[in-house]
C-alpha positions as CSV (number, residue, x, y, z in Angstrom):
1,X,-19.8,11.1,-41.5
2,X,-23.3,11.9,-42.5
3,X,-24.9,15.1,-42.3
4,X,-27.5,13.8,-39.7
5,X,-24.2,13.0,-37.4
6,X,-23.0,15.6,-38.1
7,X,-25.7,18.2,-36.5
8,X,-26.0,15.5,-33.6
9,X,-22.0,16.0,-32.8
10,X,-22.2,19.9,-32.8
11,X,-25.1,19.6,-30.7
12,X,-23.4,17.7,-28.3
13,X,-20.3,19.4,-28.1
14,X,-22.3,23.1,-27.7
15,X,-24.3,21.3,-24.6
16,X,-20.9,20.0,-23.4
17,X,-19.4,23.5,-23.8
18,X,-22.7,25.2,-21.8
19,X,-22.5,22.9,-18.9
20,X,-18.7,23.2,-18.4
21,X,-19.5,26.8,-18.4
22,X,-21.9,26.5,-16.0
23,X,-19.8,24.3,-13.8
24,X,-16.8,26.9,-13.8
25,X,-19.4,29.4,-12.7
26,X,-20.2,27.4,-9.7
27,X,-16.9,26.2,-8.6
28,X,-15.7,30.0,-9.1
29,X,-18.6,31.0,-7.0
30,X,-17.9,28.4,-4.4
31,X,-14.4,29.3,-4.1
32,X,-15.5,33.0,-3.4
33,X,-17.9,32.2,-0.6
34,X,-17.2,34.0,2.4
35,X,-15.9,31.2,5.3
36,X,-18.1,33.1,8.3
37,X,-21.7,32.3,9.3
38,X,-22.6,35.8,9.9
39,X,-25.3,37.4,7.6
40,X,-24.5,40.6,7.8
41,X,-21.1,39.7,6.5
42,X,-22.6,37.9,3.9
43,X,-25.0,40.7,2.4
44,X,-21.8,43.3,2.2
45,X,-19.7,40.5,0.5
46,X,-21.4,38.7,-1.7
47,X,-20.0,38.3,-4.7
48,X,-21.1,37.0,-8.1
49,X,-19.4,35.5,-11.3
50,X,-21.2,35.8,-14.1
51,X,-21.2,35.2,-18.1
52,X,-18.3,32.6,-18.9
53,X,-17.0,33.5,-22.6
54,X,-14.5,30.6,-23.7
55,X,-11.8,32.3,-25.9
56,X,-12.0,30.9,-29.8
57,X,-8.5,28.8,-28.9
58,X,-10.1,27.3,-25.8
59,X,-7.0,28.2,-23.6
60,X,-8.7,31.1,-21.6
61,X,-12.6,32.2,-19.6
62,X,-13.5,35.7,-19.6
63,X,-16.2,36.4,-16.9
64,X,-18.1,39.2,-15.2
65,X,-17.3,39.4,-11.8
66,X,-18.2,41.3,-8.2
67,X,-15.1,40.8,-6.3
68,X,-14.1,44.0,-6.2
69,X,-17.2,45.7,-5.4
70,X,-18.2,46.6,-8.9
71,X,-18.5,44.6,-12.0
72,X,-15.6,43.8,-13.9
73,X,-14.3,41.4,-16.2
74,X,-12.0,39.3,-15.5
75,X,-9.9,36.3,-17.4
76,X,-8.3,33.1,-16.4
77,X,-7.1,30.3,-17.5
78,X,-9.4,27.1,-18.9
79,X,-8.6,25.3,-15.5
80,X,-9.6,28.0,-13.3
81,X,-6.4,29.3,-12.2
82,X,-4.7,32.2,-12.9
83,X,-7.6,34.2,-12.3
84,X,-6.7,38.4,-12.9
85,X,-8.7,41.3,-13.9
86,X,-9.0,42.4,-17.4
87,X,-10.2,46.0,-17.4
88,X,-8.7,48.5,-15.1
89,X,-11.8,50.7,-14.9
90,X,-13.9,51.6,-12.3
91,X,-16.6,49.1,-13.2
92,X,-20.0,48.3,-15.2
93,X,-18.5,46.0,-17.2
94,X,-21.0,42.7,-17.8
95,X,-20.9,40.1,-21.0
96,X,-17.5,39.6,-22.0
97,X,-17.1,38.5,-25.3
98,X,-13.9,37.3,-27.2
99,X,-13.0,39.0,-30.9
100,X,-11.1,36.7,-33.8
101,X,-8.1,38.3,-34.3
102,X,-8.1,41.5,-36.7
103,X,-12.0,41.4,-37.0
């Protein structure tokens, strides 16, 4: 493969990786939607799930969410299940990020 193909591959498998990101967001989002029509309701629990990080072996999302009334990260698996709170704090967390092992 020559270099030229090269750069076009990696640039299609980052977009790739960006819009599935984006996509998990949404469906994440839409699953957390609260099911009543009232907007009072919906101000006190809206909830937001923010800044996918795939882990480097691809098995696993880090993300910010609201859920619990304060931001925290959470983790699940790469099909969207599975989804559990990483840090036990009280909150404030934002922009997960995944490490290589030992660095």
């Amino acid at each position: 493969m020559d270099k030229r193909k090269k750069k076009v591959f990696i640039g299609l498998l980052i977009a790739i990786i960006i819009i599935s990101c984006f996509l998990i967001i949404i469906y994440i989002q839409l699953l957390q939607q609260p099911k009543d029509n009232d907007d009072e309701d919906k101000k006190s629990t809206e909830i937001f799930n923010q800044n996918p990080c795939w882990s480097p072996d691809g098995r696993y999302i880090a993300f910010s969410s609201t859920r619990t009334g304060s931001s925290k990260i959470f983790v699940m698996n790469a099909n969207g299940f599975n989804q559990r709170p990483l840090t036990p704090s009280r909150g404030g967390e934002s922009s997960p990020a995944w490490s290589r092992r030992f660095e």
